[in-house]
Every structure is written in structure tokens, then in C-alpha cells.
N, C-alpha and C positions, 0 to 999 in steps of 0.2 A: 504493500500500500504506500510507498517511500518514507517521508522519514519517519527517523526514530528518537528524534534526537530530546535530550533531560527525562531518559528513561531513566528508573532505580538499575541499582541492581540486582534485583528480587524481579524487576519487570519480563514480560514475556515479546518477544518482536512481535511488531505486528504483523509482521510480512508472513510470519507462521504458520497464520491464521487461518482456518480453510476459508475460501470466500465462495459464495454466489454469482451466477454470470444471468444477470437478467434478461430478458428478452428485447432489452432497448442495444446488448451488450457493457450495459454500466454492472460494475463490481460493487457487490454489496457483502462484507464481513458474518460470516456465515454465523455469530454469537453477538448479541448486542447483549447490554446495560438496558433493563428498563426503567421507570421511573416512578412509576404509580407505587404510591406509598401513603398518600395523606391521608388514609385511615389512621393511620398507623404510627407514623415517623412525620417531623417536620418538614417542609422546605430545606431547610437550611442541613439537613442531616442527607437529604437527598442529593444536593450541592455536592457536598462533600464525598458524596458518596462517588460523582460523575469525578472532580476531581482526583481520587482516589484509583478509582477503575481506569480513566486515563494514562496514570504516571505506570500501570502495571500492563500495558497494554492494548485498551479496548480503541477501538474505530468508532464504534456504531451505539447510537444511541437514541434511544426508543422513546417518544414525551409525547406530550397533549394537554391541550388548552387546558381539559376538564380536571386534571390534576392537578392544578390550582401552585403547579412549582414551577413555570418555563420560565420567570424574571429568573430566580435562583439559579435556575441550570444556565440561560443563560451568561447568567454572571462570570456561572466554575466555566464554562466551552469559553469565554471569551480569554480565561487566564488560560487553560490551553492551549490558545492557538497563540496567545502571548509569550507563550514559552519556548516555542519551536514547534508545534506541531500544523502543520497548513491543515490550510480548512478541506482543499481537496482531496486529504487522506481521512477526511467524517466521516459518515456517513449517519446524517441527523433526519430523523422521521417526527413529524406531527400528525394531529388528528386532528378533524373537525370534529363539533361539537354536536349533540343531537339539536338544540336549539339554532341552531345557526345553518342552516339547509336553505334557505331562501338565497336565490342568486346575489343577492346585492351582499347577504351576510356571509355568503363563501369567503368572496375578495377580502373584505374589512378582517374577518376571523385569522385568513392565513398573513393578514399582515400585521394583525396584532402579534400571532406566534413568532413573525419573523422579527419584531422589533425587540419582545419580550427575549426572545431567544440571541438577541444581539447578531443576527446570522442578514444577509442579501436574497439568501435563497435556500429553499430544502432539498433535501437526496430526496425524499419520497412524503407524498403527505395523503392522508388515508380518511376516508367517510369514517368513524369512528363505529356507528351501527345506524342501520338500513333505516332507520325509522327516526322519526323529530322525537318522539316522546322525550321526555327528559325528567329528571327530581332534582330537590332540593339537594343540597350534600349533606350528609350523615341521615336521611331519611332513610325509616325503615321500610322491609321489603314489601307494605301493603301499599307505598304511594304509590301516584298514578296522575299523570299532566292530566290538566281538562281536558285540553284539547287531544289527546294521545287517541293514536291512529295506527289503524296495519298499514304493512307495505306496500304503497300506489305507484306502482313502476314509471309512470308517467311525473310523478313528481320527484320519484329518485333520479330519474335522466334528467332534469331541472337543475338538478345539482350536482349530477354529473358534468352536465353541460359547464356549467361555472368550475369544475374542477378541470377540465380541460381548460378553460381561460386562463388559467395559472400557470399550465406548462407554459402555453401560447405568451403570456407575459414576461416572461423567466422567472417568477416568482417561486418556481417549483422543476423540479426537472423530472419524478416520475409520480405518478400516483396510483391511488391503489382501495381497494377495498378491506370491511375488517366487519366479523360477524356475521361473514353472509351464510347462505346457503345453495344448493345446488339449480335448484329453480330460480332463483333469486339471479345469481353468474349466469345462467343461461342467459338469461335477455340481455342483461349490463354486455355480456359479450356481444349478442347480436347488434344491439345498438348503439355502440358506445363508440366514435371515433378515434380515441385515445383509448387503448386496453390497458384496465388493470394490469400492474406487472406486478403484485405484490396481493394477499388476500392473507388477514391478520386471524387468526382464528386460535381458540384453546383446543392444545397438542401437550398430550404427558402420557405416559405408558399406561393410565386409567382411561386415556381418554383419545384414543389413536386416531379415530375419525378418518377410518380407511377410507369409504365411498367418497370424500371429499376431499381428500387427500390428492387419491388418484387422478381425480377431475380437476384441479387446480395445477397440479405439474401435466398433465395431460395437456391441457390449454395455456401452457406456456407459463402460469403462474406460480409466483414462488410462493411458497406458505411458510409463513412466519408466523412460531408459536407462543402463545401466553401460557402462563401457569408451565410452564415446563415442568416444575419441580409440584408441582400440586398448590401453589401460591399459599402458603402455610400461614401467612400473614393476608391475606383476603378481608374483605369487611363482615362482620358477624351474619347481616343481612341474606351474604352470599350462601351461607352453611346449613344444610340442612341432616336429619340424621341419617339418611343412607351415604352420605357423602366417606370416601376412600381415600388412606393418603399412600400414595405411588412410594414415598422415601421408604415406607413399614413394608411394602409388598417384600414377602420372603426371598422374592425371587432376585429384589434389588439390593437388598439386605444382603444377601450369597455373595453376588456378583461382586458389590461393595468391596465384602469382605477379603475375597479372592484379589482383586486388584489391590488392595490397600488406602483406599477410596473412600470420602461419604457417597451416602445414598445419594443424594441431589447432583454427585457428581456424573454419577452412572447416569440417569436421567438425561443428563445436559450430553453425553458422550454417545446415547440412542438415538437423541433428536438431531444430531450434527449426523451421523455415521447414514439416519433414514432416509435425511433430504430437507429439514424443515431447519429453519433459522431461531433457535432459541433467544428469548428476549428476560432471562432471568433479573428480578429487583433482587438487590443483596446489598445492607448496606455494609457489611462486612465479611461476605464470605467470595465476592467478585473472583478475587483473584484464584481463587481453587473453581471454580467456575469457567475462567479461560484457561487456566491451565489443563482444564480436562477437555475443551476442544482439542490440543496442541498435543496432548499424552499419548498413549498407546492405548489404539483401539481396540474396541471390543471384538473380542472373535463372531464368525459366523452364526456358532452354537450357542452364543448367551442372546446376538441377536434375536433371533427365533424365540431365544425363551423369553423375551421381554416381550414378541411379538405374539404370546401366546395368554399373556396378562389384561389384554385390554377389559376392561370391566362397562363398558361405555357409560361412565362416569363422568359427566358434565356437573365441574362446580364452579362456573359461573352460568347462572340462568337466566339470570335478566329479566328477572318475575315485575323490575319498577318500568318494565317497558311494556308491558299488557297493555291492551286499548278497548277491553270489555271486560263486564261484570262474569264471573264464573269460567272464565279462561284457566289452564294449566301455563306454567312456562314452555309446555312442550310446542304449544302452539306459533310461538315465537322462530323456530327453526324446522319450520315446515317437515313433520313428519312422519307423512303419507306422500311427499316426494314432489306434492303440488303448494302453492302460495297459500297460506292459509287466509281463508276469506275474510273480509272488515268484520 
């Protein structure tokens, strides 16, 4: 990714790093830093955290509006590139917001992230999810926007549309989808002038999400996953009690143990070896995180056996994005294979 320069010495190259070759041919850092934390952790621990994960290696790094930290991250990527590292070995990602889908509120949103983020322009900037609905922050899992609405194809290519203006602007150079579904990509691909080259979804050995998996690398798409590690830090809202954590799976527990490894490492050494871009938040475990990109792969036989774990275990559901009374979350990811109706 070139340079390297006011690395530690405990740092990892970047150049090491497996990377992504997207369909635009721009190189995206196959493990990013993600950011999302303010359940949980401050702004300013999240900084730190980007700062941190820099000085040990990382390129790529994961934000959005709705996480309430881009001035802060900001801040640490501006001492970053103040230090030696150029901006064209980033590779920085935002999201639009559910409230902010309206054409005119596309432009205004990616240039608040760009101003906030201290940046000219993003590697990739992403619908956050397919629908306007939106909550308060820290609301619990019964809210629900007045206005909250199913997916109207006709007004997601609306904001499509304004997402493509962004490339067209330089404001942006790729963009990309995040929460979708297979019905969902289907049309966005038919009609979209500018294709998603990126499509953000939760991927962890509970939660493999083969059927869309294969259709998103199929169709040129890279999948980049959340929760890699089971997001053990999640908001309460999100947790329910069937919910599984991938680090306790025995089978990762084994593997762990055989390599000399934490569990969350193994996890992060599945999704790199599958094909998907892990986007782990760590405010202190980063650096065993990228150093398990860069270690010694998993064999064939543990593959398989992590491919043999999937539990299809969804724990992010997104039950505050519902848009009718007596709905499941299931409803939300179309699954009967068609849009599920208003």
C-alpha cells in the first residue's frame, strides 16, 4: 500500500496485508478498524483507538455519521497523515444515515462526513440500510419512526441516484450498499448506473450467510463483514436469548487453542482466508486482530470445520427499523426470497 513510515516497532507492514481488488480495480485492505462503539466507549476512546490501530498497521477504516464519533476520528486520521502516512494508502469508508435518503440530504450528509472526517474525499461511502426509518440513540428495541416504511425500490434508486452524484462530483470515488438482501441487489443491480462495489452485511462463523454471500462475489461484489467476532460489545437492544457467541463455539475454542491464538483471532483468520473483508471494533485488542490477517493460515480441515458451525445466527436484527404493528425482524430481510410487502 506504500509507505510505512513512524511505524513502532511492534507495528505490522502494511504492504503484508492481504488486500481486495474491486471491480473498479481500486485496492481495498482486506481487515479494516471499525468504529461503532458509542454504546459503549466514548468518542475520544474511539480516536485513540484509530490512532492506535494506525501506528500498528491498519489502512482501512470503517465510520458513519450515525456513530456520533467522525469529528474525533477525524481528528486521530488527520495526525496520521500528519505523521507520514499519505492519504492515498487509507482507505476510509462512511455511511449515510437512514434519515438522510432524500436527494438534496445525500450531498449535505457526505459532506458533513467529509468535513467532520477532515478528508476531500472517501474510498467508499455506503446506504447505511435500505430503508429511512431511523431512532433516537440509546432507544430501546420497541421504537419505531412515525413515518417508518418498507423498502420502495423506486425511492431507494432516488438515493441511489444522489449516490452516484458523489462519485460524478469527486466527493466519493466508490460506493456501495450495506444490509441489503438478495431481492433487494437484484434490482439496485438492474438499475443502478454506478454498481455497488462493496455490500456491508453481518458475517461471523454463526452467521455465514452463504446464499448471499455467493451472490454478492458472484456479481462482482465485495462483502464486507460486521460482527466478525460476534460484536460482544453490541447495544443490549440488539441481544436476545437465542442469541450464540462464535469466540465459545468449541470448535473455535480447538482451533484457538491448536494455533496459540484467541478465539476472535481465529474468526478474523476465517473471514480473511473465505473472501469477506472483516471490519472488527477493538479498542485494545487491534493489533492481534491484524496480526492474524498476516499469521499462518488456517488449514483446509479447520476451514471446513468452521464451515460446518454456521448456526444462522443473526444478532443484529434491526427490530427499530419495523414499519408495522405485529411485524417479526425476520420481515426486514426478506425471507421467502421476495421484498417483503408495506
Amino acid at each position: 500500500m506504500g509507505t510505512r513510515a513512524h511505524l513502532s516497532s511492534n507495528s505490522i507492514d502494511p504492504a503484508s496485508v492481504p488486500q481486495r481488488t474491486l471491480a473498479t480495480g481500486a485496492s481495498m485492505p482486506a481487515i479494516g478498524l471499525g468504529t461503532f462503539g458509542s454504546d459503549h466507549v466514548t468518542p475520544a476512546q474511539v480516536a485513540e483507538a484509530v490512532r492506535g490501530a494506525a501506528a500498528c498497521g491498519y489502512r482501512h477504516f470503517d465510520c458513519a455519521s450515525v456513530y456520533g464519533n467522525e469529528a474525533e476520528v477525524g481528528a486521530a486520521l488527520e495526525e496520521v497523515t500528519s505523521s507520514g502516512v499519505r492519504r492515498e494508502d487509507l482507505w476510509i469508508t462512511s455511511k449515510l444515515w437512514n434519515d438522510k435518503h432524500a436527494e438534496n440530504d445525500v450531498i449535505a450528509s457526505c459532506r458533513q462526513s467529509l468535513a467532520d472526517l477532515r478528508l476531500t474525499y472517501l474510498d467508499l461511502y455506503l446506504v447505511h440500510w435500505p430503508f429511512p426509518n431511523f431512532h433516537p440513540p440509546g432507544c430501546d428495541v420497541t421504537a419505531r419512526s412515525a413515518d417508518a416504511q418498507s423498502y420502495i425500490h423506486e425511492n431507494y434508486m432516488t438515493t441511489w441516484r444522489a449516490m452516484e452524484s458523489l462519485v460524478d462530483r469527486g466527493l466519493v470515488r466508490h460506493i456501495g450498499t450495506s444490509n441489503m438482501t438478495i431481492p433487494k441487489l437484484r434490482l439496485v443491480l438492474r438499475d443502478a448506473r454506478i454498481k455497488p462495489v462493496v455490500n456491508e452485511m453481518e458475517l461471523h462463523p454463526h452467521f455465514q450467510q452463504p446464499e448471499l454471500f455467493k451472490f454478492v462475489v458472484d456479481h462482482g461484489i465485495e462483502p464486507v463483514g460486521y460482527c466478525p467476532i460476534g460484536s460482544p460489545g453490541r447495544p443490549e437492544r440488539d441481544r436476545t436469548p437465542d442469541d450464540t457467541t462464535p469466540t465459545q463455539d468449541p470448535v473455535v475454542v480447538e482451533i484457538a487453542r491448536r494455533h496459540r491464538i484467541h478465539p476472535a483471532v481465529v474468526c478474523i483468520q476465517w473471514a480473511i482466508q473465505r473472501g469477506q473483508t472483516p471490519i472488527p471494533f477493538s479498542i485494545h485488542n487491534y493489533h492481534a486482530n491484524l496480526a492474524g490477517a498476516v499469521s499462518e493460515p488456517l488449514s483446509e480441515s479447520e476451514m471446513n470445520e468452521l464451515a460446518a458451525i454456521d448456526r444462522n445466527c443473526r444478532l443484529i436484527k434491526g427490530q427499530v427499523f419495523l414499519w408495522k404493528e405485529g411485524q417479526s425482524w425476520e420481515d426486514l430481510w426478506d425471507p421467502t426470497g421476495e421484498i417483503s410487502p408495506p
